[in-house]
C-alpha positions as CSV (number, residue, x, y, z in Angstrom):
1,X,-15.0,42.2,-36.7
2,X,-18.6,42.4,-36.2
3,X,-18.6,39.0,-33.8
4,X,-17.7,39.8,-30.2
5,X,-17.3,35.9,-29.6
6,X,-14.6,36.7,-32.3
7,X,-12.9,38.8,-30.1
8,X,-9.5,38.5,-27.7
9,X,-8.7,40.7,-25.3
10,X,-5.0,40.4,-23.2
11,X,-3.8,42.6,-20.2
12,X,-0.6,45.3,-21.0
13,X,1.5,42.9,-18.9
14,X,0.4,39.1,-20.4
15,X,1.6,41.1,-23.7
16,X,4.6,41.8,-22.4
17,X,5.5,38.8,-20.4
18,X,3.8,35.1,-20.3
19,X,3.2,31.9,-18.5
20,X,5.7,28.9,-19.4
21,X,4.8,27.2,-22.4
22,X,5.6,23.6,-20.8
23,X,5.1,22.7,-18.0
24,X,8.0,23.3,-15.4
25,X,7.4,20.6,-12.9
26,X,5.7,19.9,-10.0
27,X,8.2,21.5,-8.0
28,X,7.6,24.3,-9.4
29,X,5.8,26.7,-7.2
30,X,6.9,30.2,-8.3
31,X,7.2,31.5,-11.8
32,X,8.4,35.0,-12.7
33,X,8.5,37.6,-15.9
34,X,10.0,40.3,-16.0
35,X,10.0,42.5,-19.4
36,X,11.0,46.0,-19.0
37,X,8.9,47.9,-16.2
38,X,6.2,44.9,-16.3
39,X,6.9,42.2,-14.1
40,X,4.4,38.9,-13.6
41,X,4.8,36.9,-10.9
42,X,2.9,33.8,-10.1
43,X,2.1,31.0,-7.5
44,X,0.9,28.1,-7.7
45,X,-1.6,27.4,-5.6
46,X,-4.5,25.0,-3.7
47,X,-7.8,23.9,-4.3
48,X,-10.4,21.5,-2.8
49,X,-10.6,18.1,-4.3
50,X,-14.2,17.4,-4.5
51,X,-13.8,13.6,-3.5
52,X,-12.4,14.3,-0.4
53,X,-12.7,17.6,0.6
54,X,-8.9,18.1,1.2
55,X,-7.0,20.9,-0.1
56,X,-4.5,19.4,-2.9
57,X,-1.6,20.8,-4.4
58,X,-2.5,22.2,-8.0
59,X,0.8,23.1,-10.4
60,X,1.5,26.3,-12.1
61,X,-0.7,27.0,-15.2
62,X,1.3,26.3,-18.9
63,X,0.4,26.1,-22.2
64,X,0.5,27.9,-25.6
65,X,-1.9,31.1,-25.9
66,X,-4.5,30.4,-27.8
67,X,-6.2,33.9,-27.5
């Protein structure tokens, strides 16, 4: 307990809701939790693709916590 590195930290509402485990597809833009009064929504969004400097479609994030 003496090792900060050692230590996780989560927001109220990522205990109380999550992000998909899988992923949900591509076409999959909006993703929504809702867990008693906390509710989680989000969008997936755009970012610049540094070989072309274009924005590009990016999906929603997924994946098991591993905090």
């Amino acid at each position: 307990m003496n090792d900060p590195e050692g230590i996780t930290y989560h927001h109220t509402v990522f205990c109380q809701t999550g992000l998909p485990y899988r992923n949900p597809g591509e076409n999959i833009r909006l993703w929504e939790q809702k867990q008693g009064k906390a509710i989680l929504e989000v969008s997936a969004g755009r970012v610049i693709n540094p070989s072309t400097f274009e924005f590009v479609n990016v999906g929603l994030p997924f994946g098991p916590n591993r905090g």
